[in-house]
C-alpha positions, -999 to 999 in steps of 0.1 A, spaced: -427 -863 39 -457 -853 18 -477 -824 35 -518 -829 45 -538 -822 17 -563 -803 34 -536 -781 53 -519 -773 17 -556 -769 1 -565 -741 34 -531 -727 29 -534 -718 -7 -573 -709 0 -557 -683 23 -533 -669 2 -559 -666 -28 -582 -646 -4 -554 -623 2 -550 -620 -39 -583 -615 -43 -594 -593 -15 -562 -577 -6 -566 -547 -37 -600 -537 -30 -597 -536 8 -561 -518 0 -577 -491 -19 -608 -487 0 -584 -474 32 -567 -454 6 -596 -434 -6 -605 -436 33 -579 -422 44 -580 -396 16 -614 -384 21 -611 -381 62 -580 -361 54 -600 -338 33 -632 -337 56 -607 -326 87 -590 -295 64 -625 -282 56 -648 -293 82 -670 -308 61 -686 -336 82 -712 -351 57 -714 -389 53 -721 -388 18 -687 -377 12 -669 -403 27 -695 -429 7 -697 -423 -25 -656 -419 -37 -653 -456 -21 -686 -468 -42 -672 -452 -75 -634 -463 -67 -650 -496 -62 -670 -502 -90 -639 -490 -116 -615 -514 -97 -638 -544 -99 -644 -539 -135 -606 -538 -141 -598 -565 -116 -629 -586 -118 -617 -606 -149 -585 -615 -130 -605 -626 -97 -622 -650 -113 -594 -664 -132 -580 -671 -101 -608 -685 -84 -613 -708 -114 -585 -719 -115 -578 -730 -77 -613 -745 -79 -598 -767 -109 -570 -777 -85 -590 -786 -58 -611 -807 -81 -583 -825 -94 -564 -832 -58 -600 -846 -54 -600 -867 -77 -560 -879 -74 -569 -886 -36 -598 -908 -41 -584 -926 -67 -606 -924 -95 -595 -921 -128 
């Protein structure tokens, strides 16, 4: 039994959001983590410091993963195009 397209298009739009987003949001409780850690040895309660490490660590990582993000976006939205087209029948 063939499975709704629309389910299997959500599914995979799903799955891509977790490629996509999952190694930003992944590092950003890293470096969260990290810097609250530090704050509560030294006492050092300024916002700043929990701001600006997750800025910089996300900048570098979307410059190294950015590429690869919209690879993958351009290439589901060439899927979807072409289930698009293979559903409506067009040639």
């Amino acid at each position: 039994m063939l499975e709704d397209p629309v389910g299997q298009a959500t599914r995979e739009a799903f799955w891509l959001t977790l490629r996509i987003g999952g190694p930003p949001l992944l590092a950003m409780l890293a470096i969260g983590l990290l810097v609250s850690v530090i704050q509560a040895l030294t006492q050092v309660q300024e916002a700043t410091l929990a701001f600006l490490p997750k800025l910089a660590v996300l900048g570098v990582l979307l410059l190294l993963l950015g590429p690869g993000m919209a690879e993958a976006l351009r290439g589901y939205a060439e899927l979807l195009f072409d289930r698009v087209v293979a559903v409506g029948g067009l040639p």
